[in-house]
Structure formats: structure tokens, C-alpha cells
N, C-alpha and C positions, 0 to 999 in steps of 0.2 A: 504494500500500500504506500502509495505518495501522496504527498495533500498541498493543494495551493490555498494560502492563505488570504482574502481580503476583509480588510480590516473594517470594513462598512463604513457609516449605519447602515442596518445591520452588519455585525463582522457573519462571511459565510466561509466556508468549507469549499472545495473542490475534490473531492476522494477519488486516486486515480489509482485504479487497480478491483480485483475480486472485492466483492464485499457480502457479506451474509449478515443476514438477522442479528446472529448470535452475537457475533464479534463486538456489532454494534450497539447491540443491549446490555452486552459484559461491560463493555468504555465507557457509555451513558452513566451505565450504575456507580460509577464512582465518583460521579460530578452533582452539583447543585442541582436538585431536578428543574426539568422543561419540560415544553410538550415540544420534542424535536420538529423541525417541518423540511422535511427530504422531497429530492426530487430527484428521480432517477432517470439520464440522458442514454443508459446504458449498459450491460452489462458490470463495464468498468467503468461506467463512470457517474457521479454522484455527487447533488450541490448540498449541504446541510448548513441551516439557514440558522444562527445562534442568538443568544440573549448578548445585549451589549455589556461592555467591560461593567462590573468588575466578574463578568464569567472568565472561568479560565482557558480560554480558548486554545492556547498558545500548549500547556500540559496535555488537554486533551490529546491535541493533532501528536505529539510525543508518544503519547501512549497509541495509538491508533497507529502511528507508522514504526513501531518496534516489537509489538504483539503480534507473534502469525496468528491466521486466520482461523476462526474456530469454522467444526464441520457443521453445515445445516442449511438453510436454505439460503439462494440469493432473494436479493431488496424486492418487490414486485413495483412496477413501474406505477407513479406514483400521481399523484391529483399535481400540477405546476404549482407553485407557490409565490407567482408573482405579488399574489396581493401581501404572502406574507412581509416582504420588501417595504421598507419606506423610502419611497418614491422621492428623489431630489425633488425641491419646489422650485417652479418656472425660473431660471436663471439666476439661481439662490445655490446657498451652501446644501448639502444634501442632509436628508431627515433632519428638518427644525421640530424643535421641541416646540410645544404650546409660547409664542412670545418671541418665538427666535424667525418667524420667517423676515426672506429680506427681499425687498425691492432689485432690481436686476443690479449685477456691479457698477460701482461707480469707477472702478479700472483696477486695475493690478499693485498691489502692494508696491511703492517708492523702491530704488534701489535700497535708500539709507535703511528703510521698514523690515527691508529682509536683509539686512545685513544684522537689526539689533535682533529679528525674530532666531538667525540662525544660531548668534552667539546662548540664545534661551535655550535652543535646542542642545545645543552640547553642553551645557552647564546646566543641568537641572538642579532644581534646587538652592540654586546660590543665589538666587534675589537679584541677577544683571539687569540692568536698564529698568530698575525699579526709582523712581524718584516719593520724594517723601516734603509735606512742607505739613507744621505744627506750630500751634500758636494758643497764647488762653484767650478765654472770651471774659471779661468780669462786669458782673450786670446783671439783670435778667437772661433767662434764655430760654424763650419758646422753642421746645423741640418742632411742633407742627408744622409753625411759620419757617423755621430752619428748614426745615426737609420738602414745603412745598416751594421757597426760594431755589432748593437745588433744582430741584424737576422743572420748575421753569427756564433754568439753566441747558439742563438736559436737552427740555424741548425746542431752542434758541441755538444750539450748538452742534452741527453735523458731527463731529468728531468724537464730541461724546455718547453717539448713536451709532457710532461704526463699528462691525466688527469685521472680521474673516472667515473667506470659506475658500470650498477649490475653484479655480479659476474657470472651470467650465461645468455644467451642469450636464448627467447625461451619465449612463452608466459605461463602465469600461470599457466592454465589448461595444459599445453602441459611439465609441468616437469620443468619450469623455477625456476628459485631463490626464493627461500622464501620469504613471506615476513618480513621485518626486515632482511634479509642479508646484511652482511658488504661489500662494494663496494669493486672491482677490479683494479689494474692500468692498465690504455693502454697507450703507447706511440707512438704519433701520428707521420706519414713523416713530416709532416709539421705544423708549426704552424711561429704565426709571434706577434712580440713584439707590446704592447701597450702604445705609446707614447702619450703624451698630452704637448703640449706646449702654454704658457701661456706668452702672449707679455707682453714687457713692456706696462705699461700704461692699464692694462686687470682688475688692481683691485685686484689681489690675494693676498688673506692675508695667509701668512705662517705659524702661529700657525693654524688658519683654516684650511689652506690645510693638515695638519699631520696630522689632528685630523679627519676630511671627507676622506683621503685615507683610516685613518685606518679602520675606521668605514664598507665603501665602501664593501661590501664582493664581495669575488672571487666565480664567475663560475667553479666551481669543474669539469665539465663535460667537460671544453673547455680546450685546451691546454695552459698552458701560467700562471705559477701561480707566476708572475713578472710582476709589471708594471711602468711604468715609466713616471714622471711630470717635466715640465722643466718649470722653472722662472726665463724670461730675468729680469736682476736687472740692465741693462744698464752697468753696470763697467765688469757684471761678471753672469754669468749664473749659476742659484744653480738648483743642480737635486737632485731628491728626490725617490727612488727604493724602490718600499712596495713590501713585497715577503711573501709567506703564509710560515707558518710554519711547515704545514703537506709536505712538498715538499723542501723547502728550506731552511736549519736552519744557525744560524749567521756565522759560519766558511763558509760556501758552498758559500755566499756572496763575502767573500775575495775571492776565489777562482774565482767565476763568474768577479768580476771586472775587476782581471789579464787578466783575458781571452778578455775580453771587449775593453781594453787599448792595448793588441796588436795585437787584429783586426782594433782598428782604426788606430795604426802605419802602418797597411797592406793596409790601403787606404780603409779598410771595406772588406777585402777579406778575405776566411776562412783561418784559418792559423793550418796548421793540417787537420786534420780527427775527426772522432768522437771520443770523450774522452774516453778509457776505461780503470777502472772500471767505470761502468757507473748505473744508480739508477735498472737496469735491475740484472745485476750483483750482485747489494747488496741483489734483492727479491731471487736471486737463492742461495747465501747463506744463506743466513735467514731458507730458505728452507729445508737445510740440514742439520740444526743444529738436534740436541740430547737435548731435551729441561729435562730430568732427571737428569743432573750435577747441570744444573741451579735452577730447582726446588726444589732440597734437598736444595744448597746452604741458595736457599730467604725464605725455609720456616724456617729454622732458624735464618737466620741474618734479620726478617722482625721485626719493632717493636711492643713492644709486648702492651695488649690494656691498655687502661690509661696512657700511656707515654703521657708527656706536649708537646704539638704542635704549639702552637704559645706561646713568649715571653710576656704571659697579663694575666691578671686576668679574668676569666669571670663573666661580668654581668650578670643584670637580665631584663636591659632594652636594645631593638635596637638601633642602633644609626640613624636611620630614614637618612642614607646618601644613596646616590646613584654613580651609577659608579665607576673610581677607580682615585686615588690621587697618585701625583709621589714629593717626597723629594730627595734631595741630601746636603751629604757632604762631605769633601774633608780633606786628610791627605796629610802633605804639603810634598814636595821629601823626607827631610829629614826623617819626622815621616815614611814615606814609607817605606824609606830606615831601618830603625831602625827595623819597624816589623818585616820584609823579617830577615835580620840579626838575630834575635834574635827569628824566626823561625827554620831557618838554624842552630841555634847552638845546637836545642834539633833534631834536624835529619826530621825538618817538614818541609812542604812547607808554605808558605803566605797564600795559603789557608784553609792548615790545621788552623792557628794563627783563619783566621776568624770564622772557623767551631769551633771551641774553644771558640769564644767568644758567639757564639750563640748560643751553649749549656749552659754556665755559664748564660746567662739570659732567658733561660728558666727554668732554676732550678728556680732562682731568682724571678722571678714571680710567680711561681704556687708550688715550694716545692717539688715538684718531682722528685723521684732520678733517674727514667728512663725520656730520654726525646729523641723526632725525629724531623728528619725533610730531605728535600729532596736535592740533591745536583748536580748541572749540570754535567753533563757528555758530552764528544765529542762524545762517541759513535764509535769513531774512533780505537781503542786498540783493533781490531779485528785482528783472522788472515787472511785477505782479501791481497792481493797485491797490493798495491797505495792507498789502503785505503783514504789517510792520502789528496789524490788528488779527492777526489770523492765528488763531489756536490749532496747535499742529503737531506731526514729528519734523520740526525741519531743522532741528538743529546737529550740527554736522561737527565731527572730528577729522581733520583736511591733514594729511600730512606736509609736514616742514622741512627744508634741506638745509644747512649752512654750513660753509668750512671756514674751521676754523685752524688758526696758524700760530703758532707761540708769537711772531714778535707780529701777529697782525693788532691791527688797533682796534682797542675796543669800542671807540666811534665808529670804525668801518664796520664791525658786526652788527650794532647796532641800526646803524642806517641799510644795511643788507637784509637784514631779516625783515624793516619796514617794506623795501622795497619788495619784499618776495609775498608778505601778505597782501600790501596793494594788488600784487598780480592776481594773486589767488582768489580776491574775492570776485573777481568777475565769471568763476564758476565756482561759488560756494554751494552747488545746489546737485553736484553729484554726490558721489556715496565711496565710500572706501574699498569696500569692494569692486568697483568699476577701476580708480583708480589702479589698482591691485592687479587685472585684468590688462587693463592699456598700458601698463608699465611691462607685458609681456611674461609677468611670473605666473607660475604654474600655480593651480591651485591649494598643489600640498606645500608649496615654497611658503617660507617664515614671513611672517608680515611686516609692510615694509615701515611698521614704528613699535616701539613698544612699550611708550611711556605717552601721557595722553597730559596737556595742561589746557584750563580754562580756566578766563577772568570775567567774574560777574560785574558789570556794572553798577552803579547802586539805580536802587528803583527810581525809574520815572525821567532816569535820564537819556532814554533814548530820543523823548519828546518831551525836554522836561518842563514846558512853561502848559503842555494839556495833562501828560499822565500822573506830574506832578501834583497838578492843581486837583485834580476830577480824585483824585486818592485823599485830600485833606479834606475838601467835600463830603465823601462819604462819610470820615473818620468824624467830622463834625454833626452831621445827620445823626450817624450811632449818637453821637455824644448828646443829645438833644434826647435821646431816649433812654439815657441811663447807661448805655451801654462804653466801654472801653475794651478795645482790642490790641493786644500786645502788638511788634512786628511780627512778622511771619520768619520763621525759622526754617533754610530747608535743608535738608541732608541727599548730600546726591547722591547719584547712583553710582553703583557699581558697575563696573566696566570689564571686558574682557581683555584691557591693559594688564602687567605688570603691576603696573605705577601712571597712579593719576594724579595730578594738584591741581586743586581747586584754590582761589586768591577770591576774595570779596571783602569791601570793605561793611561792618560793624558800624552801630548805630553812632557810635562815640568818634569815627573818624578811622579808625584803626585798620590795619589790613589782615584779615585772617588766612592762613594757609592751610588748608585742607587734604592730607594726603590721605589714601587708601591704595592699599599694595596687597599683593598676594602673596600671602605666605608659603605656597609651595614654591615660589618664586625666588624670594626675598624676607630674610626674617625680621622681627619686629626693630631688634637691634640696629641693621645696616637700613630698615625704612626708616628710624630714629635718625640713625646718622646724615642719610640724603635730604631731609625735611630741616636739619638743624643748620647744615651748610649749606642751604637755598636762602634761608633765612637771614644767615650770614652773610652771605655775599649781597641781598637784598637791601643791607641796613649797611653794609661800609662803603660797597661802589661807589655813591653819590657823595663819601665821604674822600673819597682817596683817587678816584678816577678823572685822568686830566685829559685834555686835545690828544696827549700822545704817549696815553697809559698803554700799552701792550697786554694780551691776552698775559704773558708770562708773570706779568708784573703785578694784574688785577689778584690771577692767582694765587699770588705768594699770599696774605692775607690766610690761607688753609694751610698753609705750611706745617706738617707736623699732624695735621689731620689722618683721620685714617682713612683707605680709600672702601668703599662701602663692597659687598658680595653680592652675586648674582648666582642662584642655578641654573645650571643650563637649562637650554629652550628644552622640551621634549622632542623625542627622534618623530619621526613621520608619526603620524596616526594610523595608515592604513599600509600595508605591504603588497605592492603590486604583483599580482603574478601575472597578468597578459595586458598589453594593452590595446584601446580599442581598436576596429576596425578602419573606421574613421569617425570625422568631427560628429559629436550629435549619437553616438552610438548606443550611448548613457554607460551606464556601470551595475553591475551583480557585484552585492557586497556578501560575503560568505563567514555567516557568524561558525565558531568553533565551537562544537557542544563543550561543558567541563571533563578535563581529564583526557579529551584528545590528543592526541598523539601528534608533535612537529611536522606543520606541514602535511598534514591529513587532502590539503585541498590543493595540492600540489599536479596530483595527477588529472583534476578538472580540467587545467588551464592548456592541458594537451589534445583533451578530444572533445570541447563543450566546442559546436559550430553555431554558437552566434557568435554575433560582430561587439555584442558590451566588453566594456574592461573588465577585468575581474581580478576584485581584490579582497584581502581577510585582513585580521590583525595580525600585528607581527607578533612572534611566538614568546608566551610568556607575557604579555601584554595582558590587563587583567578582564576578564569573560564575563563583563556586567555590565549593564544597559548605561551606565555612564560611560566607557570608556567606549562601546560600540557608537553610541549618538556624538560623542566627542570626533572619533574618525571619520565618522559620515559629516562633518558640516562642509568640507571641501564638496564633494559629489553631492549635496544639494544646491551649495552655490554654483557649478557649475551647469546646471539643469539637468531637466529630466531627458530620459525615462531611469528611474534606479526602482533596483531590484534586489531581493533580499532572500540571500537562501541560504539553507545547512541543511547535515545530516539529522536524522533523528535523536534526540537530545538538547538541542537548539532551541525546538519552536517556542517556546514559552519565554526564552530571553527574545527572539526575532520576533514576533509577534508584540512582546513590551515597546521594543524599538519602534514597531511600524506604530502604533496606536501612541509614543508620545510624540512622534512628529506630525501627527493628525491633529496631535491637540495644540498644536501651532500653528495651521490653519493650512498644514503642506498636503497634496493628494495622497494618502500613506501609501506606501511601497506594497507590490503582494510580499507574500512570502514564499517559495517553493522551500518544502520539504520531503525528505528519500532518502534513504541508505540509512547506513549505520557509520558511525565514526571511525571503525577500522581502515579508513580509507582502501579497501577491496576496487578491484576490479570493477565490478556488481554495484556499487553500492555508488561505484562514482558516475557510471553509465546510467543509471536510474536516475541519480542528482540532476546530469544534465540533459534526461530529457523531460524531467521537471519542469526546471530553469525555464527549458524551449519551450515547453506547453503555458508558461504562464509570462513569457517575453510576448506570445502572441497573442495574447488576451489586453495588451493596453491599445 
């Protein structure tokens, strides 16, 4: 018996081979009962139409294709079970739950959308591209009026009514989306805010609760990718708004809030119409761009390879940490004041100052006179109309090049690095991934930054004589009703960087430094030490740095410093054994049941005749659905059709893999399953005419 796996809604079966009563009665019996709904095409062949997750579909098909066959009768040909199927809705994500159908696509997920959805994919669990903003409320606080001010929100904001599905509607066989397709946006009529309110006296611990929202992952397919926690503290009400990233980035927030605060001045009634430009608007230009200016531009201004990427030395040992670690330090008004100043006197911005100094310690570390790294963008410098008002994902991490030279001047890097952003922003509106691509690197090649800096503005000052004003406005309105609202507090997201800094200044004037590092990367110690010598060199530069101070001479200042560690990047994710026929062929990714033997799937790649790549993990690599989603985010970025198959022992980690990249809005992958792990003869001929029976079914 071999079985192809799709993962639905409904997940069904394909059973390819003999099949009897018995066999099937004995398997069922040891699963959560159903009332199975089979259809038989054939002697050997057999669709069985399952409960959706949390059934264990993935065990069963293991058990089904390692068990011979018991003696008794074959299946008798059966009533069709089309209606059992939930039917895609008209050019919607397929089987909407009660509230989930959706109006036809409003277009295809941004590059930038799938670059933050793939890093979710292979990092499950770890809270990336989760944003958080918290604040107290003290005063009165009508929960009702709160929660019907959001929803008028809701109903006023496309983006907060957008979710994901597959890009085309329609079942497999019948012309549907590939599999491995990059998901669609739909924005829904309706959708409604998710509030949670948490009494006093309930117990909730606040560092707890930041750290379980962020964790918490969002329903990509439902509308609503904002939610919202409230903790009565008895004096004062602190709420807490986690918002995804692929949807909602940190400007979009300020934005949402305003909107937020004069709905509830409005008594929670809409105030306006729907906002436009709105995330619809941004996909139909995105749409129209001329992606050829762009691409000459990044395939030369990309940096080039061996450039120093993070500020450290690399090891030779892991640092066995896990998670990620967050540092801060602080430049007092004054020292703030001084950099900006003495920014401004060479013609830069403060954040040029910073991007300066974190070139000068990456030279510093590693001796290399090219060095990158990635730098936030709003995403906003488009030629769009209101742009500048549009709640969105559009804010972008662009990568940066600069060399640097011991007796170069540190006015000339300065002035260099302004000049290379002026360039840059006239396409700040592609994605890193594209770059990645037109810089001609391969998809499993290392990425070409790996340390990420962003400098927030303070509020209001992008337009600051309206956003300024319309913000003290509200604050005086609350204030008219008793109410008082702290500033807003945000904590960013986690990134699939290394090492990220964050710079914003503090209510008092002051500039804060915000680092988060990953500690299998990087341990707490040497991310201490790179946060404390940024800091450093932040606060003496404008003190010591003349017309014709020299990189060498900026540097001496760390003299005596230690230089921070790095572990190495990880080796490939995936081990090639074939590659494809040609462009577009897609890839079969070949999970290793546990306990398999080196290269089990070695003898596939000699006699599977399709044209896919075909690749596994490499040997000793660990056999769990993180490290399998971790390898596969290359062969999703690189598009569809991908393919997912192993011996018998597999199907229950392959089957986890295809159903959590569903739940990122991608067309999940089938599965074929056959053989047995002894890598046999037998066992591998049967795999690959698996493979072929379920290559032709996209």
C-alpha cells in the first residue's frame, strides 16, 4: 500500500494498492472514531475523505502503509462522496468556516508579505514579525464603548479585514494552485476585533502576558491580524495590541490608534468612510510597477559576497542558547542632542551617525573593508497619494553596502552611506527576497545581511504641524472626559536577523537602543558587549571626531575592548541529491523516517523520472517538523510546485509539515508515501512511482 497525502479542507487519502475490509477496519480501530466516507476508483485505488486536524492523519497513513494486508474481502465500489468535500467558495480561500468566506482576491501576497510569512514558516513558534504596542488608560473605562470604537475601526480599515488563502480556487486535479503556491489577500465585509479582558484580581502576570501574546500565532486565514488584552490594575487599565507584521507594521499602529481614539470620542460610531488609500490600493500598485529600474539598481548596489555581516568574530563552537535576548541603552538628551548636531553639521541624518557607527564595528571585528547590513525603511517614499496615511505591511529592511578603509575619513563614510540611502529610497518598495534573487544568489546561498538597524522617528514628525497637532487634540478631548492616556510603549518584533537595533528617542529627549539577538547565534555576553560599544562610539564620535579623523583613529576610542563572538551561520538546510530538470520544475522534499539509515534516499535520485529537484536533510540533521519547515523556506521562496514525500515512518512528521504551511496561507504540499526505510530496491521503486502519481495530480 502507498498513500498520497492532501492536506485539505478536508485532509483526504489516496490508497494506492490492494485494499480489503479488514485491513481497513483493523487501522480505523485504533484512531478517534468517524464515520469514514471512501470512494473506490478501483480495485487499487481509493480516496478516504478524513476529519480535519487535530485527526491524526499523518500516523494513520504510517500505519496503513507498513501493515500487510489482512485476508478478506476487497472495498465494494462505493456511493462518490463529492458532497462529503467542502467545496472552495467562489474565488475565496477553500472551506470557510461560518464568518470566514471572502470576496474574490484582492491580489497576491507583496513580495515583502511573503518574505515575513516564510521567515513564520520556518521559525514556528518564536513570535517573528510579531509587533506589540502597550500603554495605561487612567480614568474611567467603558469596556463597551472601547470595543464598539474598535469595530468601527475594523469596519473603516481594509487591512484589518484581510486575511489569506491559496491563490486560486479550484480543486487540484481541476487546474487549482500548485502546490507550494504563495497565498492570496482577501478582504473580508466583515470581520470583528478580539478583545480579552483580564479582571483585576484574575492573576495576570504582564511580562507573561507579552511574552504568550507574542508567542500566540495568528490565524492567517481569519480576518483580524490585531488583537487586543486588557488588564484592570485597579488605578488604571493597561492594554496591550499585538498586531502581525505581515499586515500591520509599526507606523500603521500610530495611525490605527488615531483612528481608535476618535471613534471612541464619537461614542464608538464610524467616523468617516472607508480609508482610502487603503492595503487594496497598495497591491494594485505594487502591481504596476516596472520591476527592470529596480533590478539593474539592487543588482549593483547588493553587497557583494564576503562582506562582514555581523559586528563579531566567528567561532568554532555554538553557543548552545536558545531563543532571542533583548539589551538596552540609553544616550542621555544631551549626548542625543550632540549626535543629531554633529550629524547635521557633515549634511547626515542621526541615523546616518548610527549607520556609521555600525559599519566602523564591523570593520572592527572581522577586518573587512566591505561590510552590510540591513536598514528599516517606511516603505512609504512611494509615488502613491496619502501614502504617508495608509495602514499596511510596507515597511521594509533594504540592504546597505559600505567600505570601509583604516585611514578612510570618517566624513567620507558618512557622507557615503547618505549618499547610498538617497539612492535606495527611490525603490524602497521591493522586498529582500527579490533583492536576494537579482543579486543572482541561489536560494540556499546565506543572506546577503545579517544584522538589521532601524531608527524611529519620534511621533508626529513625519507631518508634524497635522499629526502633531490632531494627536494633542484627541489627548485633550480624552482629557475633557476624565480620561488620561500614558505614551504608547512599543516593543518590536522579532526578526529572522542575528542582531537587530532599534534607536528611538524617549519622552525626556533621550535616545534609546534597543537590541535583540539570537542566542543560538550570539550569546547574551558578546550581544552585551556589541550594544555597549555602539553606544560608545554613539556618545564620543561627536566628541573626538574632526574634518580629518580617520576610521583608525575614530576606532582607537575601543582600544583594549574585546572583540564580541559569533557562531557560525548553519551548513545548508537541505542536501541536494538531483537537481532539477529545468527552471520551474519545482522540488520533492524527502522527509527521513526516525532511525533511518545515511542516505536511505540516495538510491531515489537515480531512477525517480521526473524533472523536480530532489532533496532531504542532511544526515544527522534533527527529524522534527522545525528543522524540516526551517529547510523548506528556500523551495517555497523559490515557487511552486513542491512536493513532499518519505518512506513509511515519515507520514505523521510530513503531513505536520504540509498542514503548518497551510496555516500560512501557502497551497500545502501533497504528500506521497511507500516503502519502508531500508532503503530496498522495492521500497524505492514504489516511492517513486508514488512521487509520479501525485507530481500529476497538481
Amino acid at each position: 500500500m502507498s498513500v498520497v497525502i492532501a492536506p485539505g479542507p478536508p485532509p483526504s487519502l489516496d490508497l494506492l494498492g490492494p485494499l480489503s475490509s479488514a485491513a481497513l477496519q483493523a487501522a480505523l480501530s485504533l484512531f478517534p472514531p468517524f464515520t469514514p466516507a471512501l470512494r473506490r476508483h478501483s480495485a487499487t485505488h481509493h480516496s478516504l475523505i478524513l476529519p480535519p486536524p487535530p485527526f491524526p492523519a499523518g500516523p494513520l497513513v504510517d500505519l496503513l502503509t507498513s501493515l500487510p494486508q489482512q485476508p478478506g474481502s476487497a472495498i465494494p465500489a462505493a456511493q462518490p462522496v463529492a458532497d462529503a468535500r467542502t467545496e472552495p467558495a467562489e474565488g475565496g480561500p477553500a472551506a470557510p468556516a461560518p464568518g470566514r468566506a471572502a470576496r474574490p482576491p484582492a491580489g497576491p501576497v507583496t513580495p515583502l508579505q511573503q518574505d515575513l510569512l516564510l521567515d513564520t514558516v520556518a521559525h514556528p513558534g518564536h513570535g517573528l514579525h510579531v509587533g506589540q504596542v502597550h500603554w495605561r488608560w487612567r480614568g474611567p473605562f467603558d469596556l463597551e464603548r472601547f470595543s464598539e470604537a474598535w469595530q468601527s475601526v475594523f469596519g473603516s480599515e481594509a487591512v484589518l479585514r484581510a486575511a489569506l488563502g491559496p491563490a486560486r480556487a479550484g480543486s487540484r486535479a481541476g487546474g487549482g494552485a500548485a502546490p507550494g503556491a504563495a497565498p492570496a489577500v482577501f478582504v473580508h465585509a466583515h470581520a470583528a476585533p478580539e478583545i480579552v479582558w483580564h479582571p483585576a484580581g484574575s492573576g495576570a502576570d504582564w511580562p507573561a502576558l507579552l511574552a504568550s501574546e507574542r508567542r500566540r500565532e495568528f490565524d492567517v486565514s481569519r480576518p483580524g491580524p490585531l488583537r487586543i488584552a486588557l488588564v484592570d490594575e485597579g488605578a488604571a487599565t493597561r492594554i496591550l495590541v499585538t498586531h502581525h507584521q505581515a499586515f500591520v507594521d509599526g507606523r500603521s499602529m500610530r495611525l490605527l490608534l488615531d483612528a481608535f481614539y476618535r471613534a471612541y470620542l464619537a461614542d464608538g460610531r464610524p467616523v468617516g468612510g472607508e480609508r482610502r488609500p487603503d492595503l487594496r490600493d497598495h497591491l494594485q500598485w505594487l502591481s504596476a510597477r516596472d520591476l527592470a529600474p529596480a533590478r539593474a539598481y539592487w543588482a549593483g548596489a547588493t553587497p557583494p559576497r564576503g562582506a562582514a555581516t555581523l559586528p563579531a568574530r566567528t567561532g568554532a563552537r555554538p553557543t548552545g542558547g536558545e531563543g532571542h535576548g533583548v539589551g538596552r541603552r540609553r544616550l542621555t538628551p544631551y549626548e542625543a542632542a550632540r549626535l543629531r548636531d554633529w550629524a547635521a553639521s557633515h549634511g547626515a541624518a542621526e541615523s546616518t551617525a548610527l549607520h556609521a557607527v555600525w559599519a566602523l564595528l564591523l570593520h572592527r571585528a572581522t577586518g573587512e573593508r566591505h561590510v552590510a547590513f540591513a536598514v528599516a525603511s517606511s516603505g512609504r517614499g512611494i509615488a502613491l497619494d496619502s501614502v504617508e496615511r495608509l495602514p499596511g505591511p510596507l515597511q521594509v529592511a533594504l540592504p546597505r553596502h559600505a567600505v570601509v578603509e583604516p585611514g578612510g575619513l570618517v566624513t567620507r563614510l558618512l557622507a557615503d552611506l547618505t549618499g547610498r540611502a538617497l539612492d535606495a529610497a527611490t525603490y524602497e518598495w521591493v522586498s529582500p527576497g527579490q533583492i536576494h534573487a537579482w543579486a543572482g544568489r541561489a536560494p540556499y546561498e546565506a543572506e546577503l545581511t545579517e544584522s538589521l538597524l532601524a531608527f524611529e522617528p519620534p511621533a508626529g514628525s513625519e507631518r508634524p504641524h497635522t499629526a502633531r497637532a490632531s494627536r494633542e487634540s484627541l489627548s485633550e478631548a480624552l482629557a475633557e472626559e476624565g480620561v488620561r492616556v500614558d505614551p504608547v510603549e512599543a516593543v518590536g518584533p522579532y526578526t529572522g536577523a542575528p542582531f537587530s537595533l532599534s534607536a528611538g528617542h524617549d519622552g525626556e529627549g533621550g535616545l534609546v537602543l534597543t537590541a535583540v539577538h539570537d542566542r543560538a547565534r550570539i550569546s547574551d555576553c558578546d550581544a552585551a558587549e556589541i550594544l555597549a560599544q555602539t553606544a560608545r562610539l554613539m556618545r564620543e564620535l561627536p566628541a573626538t571626531a574632526r574634518e580629518s579623523t580617520t576610521v583608525a583613529e575614530a576606532l582607537a576610542v575601543l582600544h583594549g575592548a574585546p572583540v564580541p563572538h559569533t557562531a557560525a551561520r548553519p551548513s545548508a538546510p537541505l542536501r541536494t541529491l538531483r537537481a532539477p530538470a529545468h527552471p520551474g520544475a519545482g522540488t520533492v522534499c524527502l522527509i527521513p523516517p526516525p532511525d533511518a539509515p545515511p542516505g536511505c534516499y540516495d538510491a531515489l535520485a537515480r531512477i525517480y523520472p521526473g524533472p523536480q529537484a530532489l532533496a532531504t536533510l542532511p544526515d544527522g540533521a534533527p527529524a522534527d517538523a522545525a528543522a524540516c519547515l526551517a529547510a523548506l523556506r528556500p523551495a517555497l521562496a523559490a515557487g511552486p510546485p513542491l512536493l513532499l514525500g518519505c518512506f513509511s515512518g515519515a507520514a505523521g512528521l510530513a503531513a505536520e509539515v504540509a498542514e503548518r504551511i497551510a496555516e500560512q496561507g501557502w497551497q500545502p504540499p501533497l504528500v506521497a508515501v511507500a516503502g519502508t526505510p531500508d532503503g530496498g530496491a522495492d521500497s524505492v521503486r514504489e516511492l517513486a512511482r508514488t512521487l509520479m502519481a501525485a507530481a500529476q495530480r497538481r
